[in-house]
C-alpha positions as CSV (number, residue, x, y, z in Angstrom):
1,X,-8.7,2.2,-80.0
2,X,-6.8,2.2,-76.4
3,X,-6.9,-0.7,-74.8
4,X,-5.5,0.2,-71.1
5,X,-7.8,-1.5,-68.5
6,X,-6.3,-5.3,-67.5
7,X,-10.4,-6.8,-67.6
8,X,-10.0,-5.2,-71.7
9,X,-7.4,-7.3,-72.1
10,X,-9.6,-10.8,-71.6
11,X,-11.1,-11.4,-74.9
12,X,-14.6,-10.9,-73.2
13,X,-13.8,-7.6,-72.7
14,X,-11.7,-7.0,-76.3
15,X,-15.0,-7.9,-77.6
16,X,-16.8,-5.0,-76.4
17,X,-14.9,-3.1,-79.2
18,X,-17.2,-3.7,-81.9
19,X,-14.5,-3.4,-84.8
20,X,-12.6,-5.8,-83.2
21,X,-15.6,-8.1,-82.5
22,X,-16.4,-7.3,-86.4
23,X,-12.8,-8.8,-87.5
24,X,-12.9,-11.6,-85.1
25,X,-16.2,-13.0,-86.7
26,X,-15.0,-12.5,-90.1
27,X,-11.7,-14.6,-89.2
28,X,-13.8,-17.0,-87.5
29,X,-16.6,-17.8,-90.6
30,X,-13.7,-18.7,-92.6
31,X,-12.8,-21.5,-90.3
32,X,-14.8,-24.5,-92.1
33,X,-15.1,-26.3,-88.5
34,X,-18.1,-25.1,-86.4
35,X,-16.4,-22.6,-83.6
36,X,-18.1,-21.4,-79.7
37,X,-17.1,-19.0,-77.6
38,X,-18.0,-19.2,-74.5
39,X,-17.0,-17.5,-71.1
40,X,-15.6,-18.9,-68.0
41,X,-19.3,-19.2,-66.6
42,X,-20.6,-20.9,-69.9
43,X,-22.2,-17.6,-71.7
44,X,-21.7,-17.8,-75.6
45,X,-19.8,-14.7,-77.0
46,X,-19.4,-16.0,-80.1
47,X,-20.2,-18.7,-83.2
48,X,-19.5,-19.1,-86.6
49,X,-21.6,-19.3,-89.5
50,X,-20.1,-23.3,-89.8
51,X,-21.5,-23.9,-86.3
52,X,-24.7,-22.2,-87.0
53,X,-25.3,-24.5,-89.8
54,X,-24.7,-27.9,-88.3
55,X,-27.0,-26.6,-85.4
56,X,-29.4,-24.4,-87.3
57,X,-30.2,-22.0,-85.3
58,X,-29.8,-18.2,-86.0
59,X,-26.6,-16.3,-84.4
60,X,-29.3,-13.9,-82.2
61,X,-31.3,-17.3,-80.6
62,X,-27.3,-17.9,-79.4
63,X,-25.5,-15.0,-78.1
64,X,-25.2,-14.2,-74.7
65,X,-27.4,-17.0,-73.6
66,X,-25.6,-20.1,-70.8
67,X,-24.8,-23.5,-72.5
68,X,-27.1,-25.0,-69.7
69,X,-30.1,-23.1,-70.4
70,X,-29.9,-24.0,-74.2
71,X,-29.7,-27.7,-73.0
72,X,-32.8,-26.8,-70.3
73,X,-34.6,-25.9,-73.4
74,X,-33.3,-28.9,-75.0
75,X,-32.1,-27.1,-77.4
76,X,-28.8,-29.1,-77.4
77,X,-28.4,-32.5,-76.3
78,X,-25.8,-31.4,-74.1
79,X,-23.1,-29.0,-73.3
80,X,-19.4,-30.1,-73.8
81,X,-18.3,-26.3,-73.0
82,X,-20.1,-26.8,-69.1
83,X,-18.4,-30.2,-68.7
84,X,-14.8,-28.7,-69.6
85,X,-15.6,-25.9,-66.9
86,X,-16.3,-28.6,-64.5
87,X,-13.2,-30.4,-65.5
88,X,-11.1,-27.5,-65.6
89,X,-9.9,-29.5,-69.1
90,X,-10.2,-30.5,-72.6
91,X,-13.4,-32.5,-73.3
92,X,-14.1,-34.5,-76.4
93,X,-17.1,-36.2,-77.3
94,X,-18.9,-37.9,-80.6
95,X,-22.0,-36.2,-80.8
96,X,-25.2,-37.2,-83.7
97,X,-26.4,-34.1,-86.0
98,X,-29.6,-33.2,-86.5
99,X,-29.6,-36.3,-88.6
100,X,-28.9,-39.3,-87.0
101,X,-26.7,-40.0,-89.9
102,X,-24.2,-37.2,-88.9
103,X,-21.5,-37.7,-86.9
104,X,-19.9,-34.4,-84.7
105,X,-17.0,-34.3,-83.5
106,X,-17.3,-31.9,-80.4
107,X,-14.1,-30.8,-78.4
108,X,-14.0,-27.8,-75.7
109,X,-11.0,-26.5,-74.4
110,X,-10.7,-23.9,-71.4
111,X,-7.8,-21.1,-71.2
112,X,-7.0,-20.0,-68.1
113,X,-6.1,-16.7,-66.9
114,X,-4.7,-16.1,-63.1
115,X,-5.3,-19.6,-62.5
116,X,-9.2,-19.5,-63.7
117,X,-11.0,-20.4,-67.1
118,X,-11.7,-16.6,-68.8
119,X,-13.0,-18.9,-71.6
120,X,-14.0,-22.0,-73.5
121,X,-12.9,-22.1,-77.4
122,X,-15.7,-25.1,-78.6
123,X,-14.8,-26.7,-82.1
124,X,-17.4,-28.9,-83.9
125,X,-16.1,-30.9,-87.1
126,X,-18.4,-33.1,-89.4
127,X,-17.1,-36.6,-89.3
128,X,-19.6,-38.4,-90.7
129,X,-17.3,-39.3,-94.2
130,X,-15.0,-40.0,-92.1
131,X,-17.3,-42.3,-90.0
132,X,-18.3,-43.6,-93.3
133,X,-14.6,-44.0,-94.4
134,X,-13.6,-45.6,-91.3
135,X,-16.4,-48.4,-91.5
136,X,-15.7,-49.4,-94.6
137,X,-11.8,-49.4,-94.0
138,X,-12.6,-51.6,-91.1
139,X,-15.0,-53.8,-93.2
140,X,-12.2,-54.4,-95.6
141,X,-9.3,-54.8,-93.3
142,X,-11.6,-57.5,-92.1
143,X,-12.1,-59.3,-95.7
144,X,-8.1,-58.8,-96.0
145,X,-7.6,-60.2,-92.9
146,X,-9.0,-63.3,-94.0
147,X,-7.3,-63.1,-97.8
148,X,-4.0,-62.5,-95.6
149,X,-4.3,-65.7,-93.6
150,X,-5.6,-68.0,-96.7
151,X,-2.3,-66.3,-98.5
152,X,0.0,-67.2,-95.7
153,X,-1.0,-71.2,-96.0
154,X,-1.0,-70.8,-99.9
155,X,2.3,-72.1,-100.2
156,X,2.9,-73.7,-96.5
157,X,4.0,-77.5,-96.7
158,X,0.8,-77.9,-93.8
159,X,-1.5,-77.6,-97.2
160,X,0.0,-79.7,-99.3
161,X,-1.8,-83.0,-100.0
162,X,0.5,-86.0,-99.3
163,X,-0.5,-89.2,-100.7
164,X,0.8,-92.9,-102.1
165,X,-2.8,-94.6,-102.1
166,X,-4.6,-95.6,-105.0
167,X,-7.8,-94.5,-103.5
168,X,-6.7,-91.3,-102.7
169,X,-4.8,-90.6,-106.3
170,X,-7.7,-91.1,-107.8
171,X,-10.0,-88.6,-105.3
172,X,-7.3,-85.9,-106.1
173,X,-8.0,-86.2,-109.7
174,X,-11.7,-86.0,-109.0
175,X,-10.8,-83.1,-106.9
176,X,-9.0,-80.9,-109.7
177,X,-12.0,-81.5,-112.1
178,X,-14.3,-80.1,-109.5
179,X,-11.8,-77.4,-108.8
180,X,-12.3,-76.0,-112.0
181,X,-15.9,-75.5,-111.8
182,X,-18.3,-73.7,-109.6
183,X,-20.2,-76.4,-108.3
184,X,-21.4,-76.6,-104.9
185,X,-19.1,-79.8,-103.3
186,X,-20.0,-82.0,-100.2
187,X,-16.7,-83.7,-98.4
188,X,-17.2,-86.7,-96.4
189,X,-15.2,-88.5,-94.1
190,X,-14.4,-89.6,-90.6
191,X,-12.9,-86.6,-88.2
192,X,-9.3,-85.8,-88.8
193,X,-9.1,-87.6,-92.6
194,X,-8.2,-83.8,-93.5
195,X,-11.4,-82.2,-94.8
196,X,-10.4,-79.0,-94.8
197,X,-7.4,-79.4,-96.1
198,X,-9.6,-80.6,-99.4
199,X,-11.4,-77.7,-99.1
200,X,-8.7,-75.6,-99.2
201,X,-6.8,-77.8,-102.4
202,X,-10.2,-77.1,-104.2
203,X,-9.8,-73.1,-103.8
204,X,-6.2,-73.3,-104.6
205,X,-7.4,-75.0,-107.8
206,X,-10.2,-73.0,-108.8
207,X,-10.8,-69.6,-110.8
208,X,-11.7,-68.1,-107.4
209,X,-7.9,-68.9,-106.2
210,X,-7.1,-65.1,-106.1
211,X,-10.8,-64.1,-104.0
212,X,-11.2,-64.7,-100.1
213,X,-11.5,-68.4,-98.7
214,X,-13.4,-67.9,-95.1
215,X,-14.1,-71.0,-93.3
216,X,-16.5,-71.7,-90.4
217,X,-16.6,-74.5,-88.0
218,X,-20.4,-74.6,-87.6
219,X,-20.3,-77.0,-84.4
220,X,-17.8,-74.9,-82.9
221,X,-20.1,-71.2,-82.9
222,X,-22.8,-71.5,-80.5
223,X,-26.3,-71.5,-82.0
224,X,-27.0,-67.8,-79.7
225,X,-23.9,-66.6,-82.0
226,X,-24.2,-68.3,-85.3
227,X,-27.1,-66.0,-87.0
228,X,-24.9,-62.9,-86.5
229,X,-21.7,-64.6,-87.8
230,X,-22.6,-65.7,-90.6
231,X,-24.8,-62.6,-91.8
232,X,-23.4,-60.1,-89.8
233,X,-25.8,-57.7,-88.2
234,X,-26.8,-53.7,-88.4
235,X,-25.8,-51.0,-85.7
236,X,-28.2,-51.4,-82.7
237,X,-29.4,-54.8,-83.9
238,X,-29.6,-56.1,-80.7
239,X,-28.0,-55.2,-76.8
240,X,-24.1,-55.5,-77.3
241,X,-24.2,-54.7,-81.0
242,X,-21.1,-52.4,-82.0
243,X,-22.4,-49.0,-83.2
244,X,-20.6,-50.0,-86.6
245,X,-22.5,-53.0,-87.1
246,X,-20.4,-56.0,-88.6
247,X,-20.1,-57.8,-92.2
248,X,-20.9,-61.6,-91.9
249,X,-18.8,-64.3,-93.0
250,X,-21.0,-64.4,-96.0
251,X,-20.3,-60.8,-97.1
252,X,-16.6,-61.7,-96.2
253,X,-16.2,-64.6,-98.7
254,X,-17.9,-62.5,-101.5
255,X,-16.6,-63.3,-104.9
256,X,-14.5,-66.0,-103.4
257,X,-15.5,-69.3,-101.4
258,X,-16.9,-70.7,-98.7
259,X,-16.1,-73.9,-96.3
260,X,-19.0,-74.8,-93.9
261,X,-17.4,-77.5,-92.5
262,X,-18.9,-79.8,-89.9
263,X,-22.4,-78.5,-91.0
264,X,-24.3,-81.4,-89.8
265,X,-24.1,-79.9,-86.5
266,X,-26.7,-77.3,-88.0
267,X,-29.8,-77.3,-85.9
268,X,-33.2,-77.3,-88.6
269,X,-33.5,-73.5,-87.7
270,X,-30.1,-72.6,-89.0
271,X,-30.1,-75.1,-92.3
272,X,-33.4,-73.5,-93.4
273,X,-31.2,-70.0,-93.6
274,X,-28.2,-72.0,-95.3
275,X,-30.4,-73.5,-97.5
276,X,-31.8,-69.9,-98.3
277,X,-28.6,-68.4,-99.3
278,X,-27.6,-71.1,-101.4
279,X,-30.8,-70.9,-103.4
280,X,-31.3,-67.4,-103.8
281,X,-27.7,-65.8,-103.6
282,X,-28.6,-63.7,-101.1
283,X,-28.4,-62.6,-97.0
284,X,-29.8,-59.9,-94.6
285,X,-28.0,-58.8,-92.2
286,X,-30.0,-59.0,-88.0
287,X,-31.8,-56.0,-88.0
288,X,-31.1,-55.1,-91.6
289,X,-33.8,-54.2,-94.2
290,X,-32.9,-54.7,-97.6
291,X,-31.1,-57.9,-99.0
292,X,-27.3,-57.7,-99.6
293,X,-26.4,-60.6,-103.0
294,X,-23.1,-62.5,-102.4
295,X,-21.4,-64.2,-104.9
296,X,-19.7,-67.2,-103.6
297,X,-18.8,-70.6,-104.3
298,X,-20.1,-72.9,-101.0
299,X,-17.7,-75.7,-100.0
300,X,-19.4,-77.5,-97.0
301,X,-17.8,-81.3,-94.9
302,X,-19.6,-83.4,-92.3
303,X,-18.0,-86.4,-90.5
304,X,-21.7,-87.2,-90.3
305,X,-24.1,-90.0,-92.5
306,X,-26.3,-87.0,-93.7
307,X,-28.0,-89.7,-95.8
308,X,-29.2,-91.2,-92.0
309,X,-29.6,-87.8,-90.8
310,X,-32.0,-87.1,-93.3
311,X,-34.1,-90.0,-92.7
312,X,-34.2,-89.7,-88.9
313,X,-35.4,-85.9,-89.7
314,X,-32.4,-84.5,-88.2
315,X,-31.0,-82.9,-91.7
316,X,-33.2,-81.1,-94.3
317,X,-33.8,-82.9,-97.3
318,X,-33.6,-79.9,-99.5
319,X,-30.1,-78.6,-98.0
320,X,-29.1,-82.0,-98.3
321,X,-29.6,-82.0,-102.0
322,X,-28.7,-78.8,-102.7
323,X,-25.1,-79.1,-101.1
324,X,-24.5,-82.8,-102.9
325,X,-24.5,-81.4,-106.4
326,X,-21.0,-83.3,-105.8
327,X,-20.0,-85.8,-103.1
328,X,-16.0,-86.2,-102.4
329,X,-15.9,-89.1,-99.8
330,X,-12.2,-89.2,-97.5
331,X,-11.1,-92.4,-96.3
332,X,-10.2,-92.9,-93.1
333,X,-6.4,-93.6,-92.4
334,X,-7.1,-97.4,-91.3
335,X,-7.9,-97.9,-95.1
336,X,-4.9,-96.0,-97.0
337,X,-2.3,-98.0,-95.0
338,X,0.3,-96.9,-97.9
339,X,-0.4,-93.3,-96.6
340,X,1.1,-93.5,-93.0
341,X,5.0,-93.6,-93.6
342,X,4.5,-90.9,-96.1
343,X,2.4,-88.4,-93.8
344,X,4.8,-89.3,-90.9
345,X,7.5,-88.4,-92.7
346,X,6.6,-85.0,-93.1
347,X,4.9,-84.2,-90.1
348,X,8.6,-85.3,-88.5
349,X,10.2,-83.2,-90.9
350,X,7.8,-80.7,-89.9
351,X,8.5,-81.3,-86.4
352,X,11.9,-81.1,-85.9
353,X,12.9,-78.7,-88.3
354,X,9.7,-76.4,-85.7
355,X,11.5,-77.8,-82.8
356,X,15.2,-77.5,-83.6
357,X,15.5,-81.5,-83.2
358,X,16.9,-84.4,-85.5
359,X,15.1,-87.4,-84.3
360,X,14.9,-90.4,-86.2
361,X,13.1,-93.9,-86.2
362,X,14.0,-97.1,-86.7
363,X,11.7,-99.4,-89.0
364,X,10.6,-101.4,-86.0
365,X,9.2,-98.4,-84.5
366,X,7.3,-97.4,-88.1
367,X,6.1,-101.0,-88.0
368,X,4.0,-100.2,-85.3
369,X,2.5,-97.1,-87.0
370,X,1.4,-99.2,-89.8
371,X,-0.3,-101.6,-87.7
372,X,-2.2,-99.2,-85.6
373,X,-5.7,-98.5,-86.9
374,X,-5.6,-94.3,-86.6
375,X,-9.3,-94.0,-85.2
376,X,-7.6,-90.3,-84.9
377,X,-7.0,-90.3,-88.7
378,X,-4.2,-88.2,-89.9
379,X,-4.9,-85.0,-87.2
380,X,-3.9,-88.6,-84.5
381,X,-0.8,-89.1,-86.4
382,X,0.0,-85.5,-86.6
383,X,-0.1,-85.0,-82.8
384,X,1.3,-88.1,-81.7
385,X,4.6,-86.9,-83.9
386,X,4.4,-84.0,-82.3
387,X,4.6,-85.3,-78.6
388,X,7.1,-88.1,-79.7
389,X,9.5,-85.4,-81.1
390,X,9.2,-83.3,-78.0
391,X,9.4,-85.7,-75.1
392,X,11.2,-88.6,-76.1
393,X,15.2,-88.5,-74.7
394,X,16.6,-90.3,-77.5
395,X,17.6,-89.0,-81.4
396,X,16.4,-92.7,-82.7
397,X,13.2,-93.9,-81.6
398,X,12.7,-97.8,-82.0
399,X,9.7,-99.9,-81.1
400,X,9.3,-99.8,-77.3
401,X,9.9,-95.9,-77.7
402,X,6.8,-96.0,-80.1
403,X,4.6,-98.0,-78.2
404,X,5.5,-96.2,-74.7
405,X,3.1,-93.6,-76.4
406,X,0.4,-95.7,-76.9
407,X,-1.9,-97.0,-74.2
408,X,-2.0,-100.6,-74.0
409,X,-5.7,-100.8,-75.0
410,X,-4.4,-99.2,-78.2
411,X,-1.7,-101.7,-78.5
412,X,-4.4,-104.4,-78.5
413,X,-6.6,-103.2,-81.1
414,X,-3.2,-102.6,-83.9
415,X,-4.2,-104.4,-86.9
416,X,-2.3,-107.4,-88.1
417,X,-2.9,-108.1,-91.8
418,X,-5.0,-111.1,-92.3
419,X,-1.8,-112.9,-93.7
420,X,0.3,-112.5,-90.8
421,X,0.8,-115.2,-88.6
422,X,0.8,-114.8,-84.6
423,X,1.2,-116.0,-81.8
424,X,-1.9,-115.3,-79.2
425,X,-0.5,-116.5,-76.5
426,X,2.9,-114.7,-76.4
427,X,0.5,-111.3,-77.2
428,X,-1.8,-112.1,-74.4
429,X,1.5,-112.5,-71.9
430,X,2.9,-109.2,-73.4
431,X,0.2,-107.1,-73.0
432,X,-0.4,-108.8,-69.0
433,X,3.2,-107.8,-68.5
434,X,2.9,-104.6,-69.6
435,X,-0.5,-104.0,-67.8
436,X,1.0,-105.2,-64.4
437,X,4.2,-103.2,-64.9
438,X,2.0,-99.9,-65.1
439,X,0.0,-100.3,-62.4
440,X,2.4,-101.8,-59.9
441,X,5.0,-98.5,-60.7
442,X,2.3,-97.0,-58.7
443,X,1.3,-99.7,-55.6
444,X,3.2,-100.3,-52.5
445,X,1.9,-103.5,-51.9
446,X,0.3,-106.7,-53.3
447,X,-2.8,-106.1,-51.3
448,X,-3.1,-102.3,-53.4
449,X,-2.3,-103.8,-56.5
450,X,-5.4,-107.0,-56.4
451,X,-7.4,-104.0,-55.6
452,X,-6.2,-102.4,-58.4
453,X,-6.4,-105.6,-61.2
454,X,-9.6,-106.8,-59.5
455,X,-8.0,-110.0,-58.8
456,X,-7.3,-112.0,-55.9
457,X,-3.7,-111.5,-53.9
458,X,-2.7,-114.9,-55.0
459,X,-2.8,-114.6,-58.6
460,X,-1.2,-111.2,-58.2
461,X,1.7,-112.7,-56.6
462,X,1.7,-115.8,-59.1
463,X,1.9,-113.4,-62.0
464,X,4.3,-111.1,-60.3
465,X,7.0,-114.1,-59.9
466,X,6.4,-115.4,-63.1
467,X,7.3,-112.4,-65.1
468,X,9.7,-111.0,-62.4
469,X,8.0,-108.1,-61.1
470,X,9.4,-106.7,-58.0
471,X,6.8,-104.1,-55.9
C-alpha cells in the first residue's frame, strides 16, 4: 500500500485502506476500556467491541452516523465527543450505564492537525467498583475519623477524672462496675459537672474500649438536621442529598458506643425514633428501604429532671425507662467543695504549660475559689483559669487578683461555711466600695454617677468622701 496523498495521511483517510482499518480494530478490541472515533465534525469512524458492550448497540447502528443525531434519537444521553469539538479540549464527564447502578467514566480528547480537530479519540471506563470502592473508603475514613479523635483523648490529662470527694469516689466506683457491663446508663447532673467526661471514663472501661465512641449533642443539631444525622440518609433522599448518600452516627458507633448527651432537648417526634432503636437494635436510613442492625452500647446525660419532664408530658415515659436501666447522678461543684483546689490545680497546670506561663497563687486567692458556689460547675472553673492565666500581669495571683475576675454580684453570693463568723457590716461597706469604684472609673461627674446608682447627688457625694473616692 502507497500512502502519498497529504488527506491519506489523517487517520480518516488511512482508514479507507481496509487492511489497515482491519488491524486498527483488532488493536483497538483488545483495549478493555470502551474506545470512539470520531472525526473533527463528530462522525464515528470507529468503536470497540468494549464500547459496544457498555452501550449495546451493534457496530453497523454506529458507524458513520454524527454524535448529535444519535443523541436526537436519544440514543445517547449526550455527546462528550461534540462538546470537546466545541471546546476545542479535553472533556470529562461521569456518565450512568444502562443501569443506573453503573458508573462511566467518559473522556474525549481532540487532536489537531494545521491548527483544526481531524479527530476526537472517546474513552469510556466502567467505574462503578470503583464507585463502590470509593463509598465505602469514605464511609470508613468517616468511622476512623471518629476512632482517631476518641484515640487522641485516650490518654490526654483533659480525660482523666480528678477527684478528693467522698461522694464522687464512691460514683467512680459505681462507674467501673457499670463499665464492665453493657447496660444502657443515664448520667445526671447540672451543666458543666463533666458528663461527658463520665461518658467517655465508661468507654475507656468497658469491653467496647477498642470500638468507636461517637457522641452527639442533641440540643446542639437542629431538629430539620437531626433525622439525617443520626441515621444517615440514601442517595437522592431528599434536595441537597450527596449522590453517595451518608452513614449516620448510629452506623458510625457500630460495635462500639454511644453518648446522647443532653437528650432531654429531644422533641416527642425524635424520642419515639430513639426509643425505636434502642428496643429493636435497628435504624433506616431517609429514603432507605430495608433496616440496617447496629450493635451499640447507648450512653445518654441530661442536665434535665426527666422524672418532671415525664410528668408534665414533655419526655416519653417508655424512653425514659428504657435509658434508666442505670442512673449515675453528678454533683454539682457547690457540693464537692474538696474538689476545687484539686481541679484548679490541673487546669493551671494545664494552662500554663498550653500558654508558656508559670503563674502561681497565693492561698488567699484559692480561698476565694472555695467559697464561690461554681453555678458554672467545673467547665466555670476551667475557663475562668483560663482567662486568669492569660490576662493577669503578675506570676503570683493573690486575692484582689482573684476577685478582679469576678463580678461583684458574684462576690456576694460566695458561700461562707455555716461556722464561719462574719462581719455584715464591713461586707456590705466592701462590696459598696467596690460597686462605686466601678462605676465612677467611668462618670465625669456626680450628677452621671446618681444617675447611674439610682440615688440622689447627696448620698453619692456622702459615700464618695467617706470611702475616698475622687471623680
Amino acid at each position: 500500500m502507497e500512502i502519498n496523498d497529504e488527506k491519506q495521511l489523517s487517520l480518516p483517510g488511512i482508514l479507507n485502506h481496509e487492511p489497515v482499518r482491519k488491524m486498527f480494530q483488532e488493536v483497538l478490541d483488545c483495549i478493555n476500556d470502551g474506545v470512539f472515533i470520531t472525526d473533527g465534525e463528530g462522525n464515528i469512524l470507529m468503536i470497540n467491541k468494549a464500547s459496544l458492550r457498555l452501550c449495546r448497540y451493534e457496530k453497523e447502528e454506529l458507524v458513520g452516523r454524527n454524535m448529535k443525531e444519535l443523541v436526537a434519537e436519544n440514543m445517547f444521553d449526550d455527546a462528550v465527543s461534540i462538546e470537546a469539538i466545541e471546546k476545542k479540549d479535553t472533556v470529562s464527564v461521569m456518565q450512568k450505564g444502562l443501569s443506573q447502578e453503573e458508573n462511566i467514566l467518559v473522556t474525549a480528547t481532540p487532536l489537531f492537525r494545521d491548527g483544526e480537530i481531524s479527530m476526537v479519540i472517546l474513552t469510556e471506563r466502567d467505574v462503578t467498583e470503583l464507585k463502590r470502592l470509593q463509598t465505602s473508603l469514605e464511609k470508613l475514613s468517616e468511622r476512623y475519623e471518629q476512632e482517631i479523635d476518641y484515640y487522641r483523648s485516650y490518654n490526654s490529662p483533659k480525660e482523666k477524672m480528678v477527684t478528693e470527694s467522698p461522694v464522687m469516689k464512691k460514683t467512680e466506683k459505681i462507674m467501673r462496675r457499670i463499665a464492665a457491663t453493657d447496660t444502657t446508663v443515664l448520667i445526671q447532673g447540672e451543666s458543666g459537672t463533666g458528663k461527658s467526661l463520665m461518658a467517655r471514663n465508661i468507654c475507656r472501661q468497658s469491653p467496647r474500649r477498642d470500638e468507636p465512641f461517637v457522641e452527639i449533642n442533641c440540643g446542639a443539631i437542629p431538629e430539620s438536621l437531626f433525622e439525617s444525622e443520626l441515621f444517615g440518609y440514601e442517595k437522592g433522599a431528599f434536595s441537597g442529598a450527596s449522590e453517595k448518600g451518608k452513614a449516620g452516627m448510629f452506623e458510625l458507633a457500630d460495635k462500639g458506643t454511644i453518648f446522647l448527651d443532653e437528650i432531654g432537648e429531644l422533641s416527642i417526634h425524635m424520642q419515639s425514633k430513639i426509643l425505636r432503636v434502642i428496643q429493636e437494635r435497628e435504624i433506616m436510613r431517609i429514603g432507605g428501604t430495608k433496616y440496617i442492625p447496629v450493635d451499640i452500647r447507648i450512653i445518654a446525660a441530661t442536665n434535665k429532671d426527666l422524672v418532671q419532664a415525664v410528668k408534665e408530658g414533655t419526655f416519653r415515659r417508655d424512653l425514659f425507662f428504657r435509658l434508666n436501666v442505670f442512673m449515675v447522678s453528678i454533683p454539682p461543684l457547690r457540693e464537692r467543695k474538696e474538689d476545687i483546689i484539686p481541679l484548679f490545680n490541673c487546669f493551671l497546670e494545664r494552662m500554663n504549660e498550653k500558654y508558656h506561663m508559670k503563674k502561681k497563687f497565693s492561698s488567699s486567692a484559692l480561698d476565694v475559689f472555695m467559697k464561690y458556689s461554681w453555678p458554672g460547675n467545673i467547665r466555670e472553673l476551667e475557663n475562668l483559669v483560663e482567662r486568669m492565666v492569660i490576662v493577669s500581669d503578675s506570676d503570683l495571683l493573690g486575692r484582689s487578683d482573684v476577685e478582679s475576675f469576678f463580678s461583684y454580684a458574684d462576690i456576694q453570693i460566695i458561700e461562707y461555711d455555716g461556722k464561719e463568723k462574719i462581719n455584715l457590716k464591713r461586707e456590705t461597706e466592701r462590696f459598696e466600695k467596690k460597686l462605686i469604684l466601678s462605676k465612677a472609673e467611668k462618670c465625669k461627674s456626680v450628677t452621671e454617677l446618681s444617675d447611674v446608682l439610682g440615688v440622689d447627688k447627696s448620698t453619692v457625694s456622702r459615700k464618695l468622701n467617706k470611702y475616698g473616692i475622687k471623680l
